[in-house]
N, C-alpha and C positions, 0 to 999 in steps of 0.2 A: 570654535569648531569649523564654522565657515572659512577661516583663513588658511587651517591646516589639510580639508578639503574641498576646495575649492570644485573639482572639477568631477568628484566622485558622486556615486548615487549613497541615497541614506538608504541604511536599512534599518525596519519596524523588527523589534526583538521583543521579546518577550521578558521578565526580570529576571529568569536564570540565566541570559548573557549577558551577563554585564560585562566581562573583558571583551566583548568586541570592542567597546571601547579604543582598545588599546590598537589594532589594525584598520577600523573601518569606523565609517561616520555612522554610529549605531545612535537609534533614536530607541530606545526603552521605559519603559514607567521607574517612575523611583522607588525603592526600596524602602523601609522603614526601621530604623535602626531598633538595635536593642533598646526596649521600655523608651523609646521613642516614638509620639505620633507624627503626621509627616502634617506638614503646613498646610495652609487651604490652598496656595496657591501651586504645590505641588500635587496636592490630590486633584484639584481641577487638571493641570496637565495631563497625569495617569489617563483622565477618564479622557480626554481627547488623542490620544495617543489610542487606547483602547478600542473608540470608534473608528478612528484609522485603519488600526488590524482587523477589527471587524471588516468594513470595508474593502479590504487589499482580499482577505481570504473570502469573501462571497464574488470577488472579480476572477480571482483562480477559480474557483468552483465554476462559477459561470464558465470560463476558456477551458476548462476540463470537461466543461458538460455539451459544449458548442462542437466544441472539436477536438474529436479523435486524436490527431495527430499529435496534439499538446500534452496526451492522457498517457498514453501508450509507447512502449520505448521506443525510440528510435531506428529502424532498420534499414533506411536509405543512407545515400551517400551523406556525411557527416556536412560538405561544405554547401551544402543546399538547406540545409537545418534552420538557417539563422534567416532564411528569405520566406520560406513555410512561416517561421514562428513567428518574424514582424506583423506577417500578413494577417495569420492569426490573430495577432493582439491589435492590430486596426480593428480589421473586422468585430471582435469584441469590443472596444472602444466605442466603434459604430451603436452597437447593438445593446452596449448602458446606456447609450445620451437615449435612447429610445426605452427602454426598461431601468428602471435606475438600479440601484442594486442597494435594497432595502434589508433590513436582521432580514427578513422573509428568505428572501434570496439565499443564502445558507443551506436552505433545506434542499437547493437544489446539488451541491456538494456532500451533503449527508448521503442524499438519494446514490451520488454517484458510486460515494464508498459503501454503503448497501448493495449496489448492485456488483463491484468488485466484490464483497464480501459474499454473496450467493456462488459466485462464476467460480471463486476458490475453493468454496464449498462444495458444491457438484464437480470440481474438479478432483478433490478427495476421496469424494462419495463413490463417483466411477471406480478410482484409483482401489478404494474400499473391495468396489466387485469385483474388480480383476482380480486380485488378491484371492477372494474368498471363492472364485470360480476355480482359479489354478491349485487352491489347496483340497477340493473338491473332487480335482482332473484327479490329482496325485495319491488324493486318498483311494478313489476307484482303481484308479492302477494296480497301488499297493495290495489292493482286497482281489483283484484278480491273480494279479501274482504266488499274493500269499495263497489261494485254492490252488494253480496250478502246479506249485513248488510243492506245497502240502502234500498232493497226488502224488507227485514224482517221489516224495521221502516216504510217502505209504507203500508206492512199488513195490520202491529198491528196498526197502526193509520184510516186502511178504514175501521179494523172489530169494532175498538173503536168508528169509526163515524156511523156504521150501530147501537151498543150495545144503542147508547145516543139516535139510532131515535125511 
C-alpha cells in the first residue's frame, strides 16, 4: 500500500468503507467473513485502529469545541480558509501536548452536538410560535370579518324585507 501511495494521507474508515480501498489509502478494521472468526492477529489490529478513531474524533471534537471557526460554515473569502484552518489545527496541536485527548475527551464533542442540537431546537420552537401567533392573527381577522360581513348580509337582507313590503 505504501508503494502505491507513497505521498498520500491514510484515511481511518470505519468497516462499511471498505472500497475506499479502491481510491485512497484507507486504513479500516477487518471484516469477518461468513461463519468465519477473524485471527488474533487481526482482531488485535481492529482494536488499535479503533483507538486511533477514537483518538482522531476526540481531536475533532476538541478543534470544534476550541474554535468556532472549524465548527461553523464558512463565510469569509474561500482563499483565506486554509491559513485560519492550519492555524487552528497548530493551535489545537498545542493545546493536546498539554491536555491529551483521553475516551474523556469525547464528552467534549457530545457536549458540542448537544449544544447544536438545543440551538435547532429553539430554533424550531420560535419557528413553532410564529406559526401559531400568525394562525391566531388570521383567526382574529377572520372572527372580525366574519361579525362585520354578517352585519352587512343582516342589513341588506332587513332593507330587502322592508323594499318587498
Amino acid at each position: 500500500m505504501t508503494d502505491i501511495y507513497s505521498n498520500a494521507w491514510a484515511v481511518l474508515t470505519d468497516k462499511c468503507y471498505q472500497r475506499f480501498r479502491a481510491n485512497f489509502c484507507a486504513i479500516h478494521p477487518k471484516r469477518q467473513g461468513r461463519l468465519q472468526l477473524l485471527t488474533l492477529e487481526n482482531a488485535s489490529q481492529n482494536d488499535w485502529i479503533s483507538h486511533d478513531r477514537v483518538a482522531m474524533e476526540n481531536y475533532f471534537g476538541r478543534l470544534k469545541t476550541l474554535w468556532a471557526v472549524c465548527s461553523k460554515k464558512w463565510r469569509w473569502d474561500e482563499n483565506s480558509y486554509d491559513m485560519y484552518f492550519r492555524t487552528c489545527l497548530a493551535l489545537t496541536n498545542a493545546h493536546a501536548r498539554l491536555r491529551s485527548l483521553c475516551a474523556e475527551e469525547g464528552d467534549d464533542n457530545h457536549r458540542y452536538e448537544a449544544r447544536l442540537h438545543s440551538i435547532g431546537q429553539s430554533a424550531l420552537e420560535r419557528e413553532a410560535a410564529k406559526h401559531s401567533a400568525c394562525r391566531e392573527r388570521r383567526a382574529a381577522r377572520l372572527a372580525v370579518s366574519i361579525r362585520t360581513h354578517g352585519n352587512d348580509s343582516f342589513e341588506s337582507s332587513s332593507s330587502d324585507d322592508e323594499l318587498q313590503q
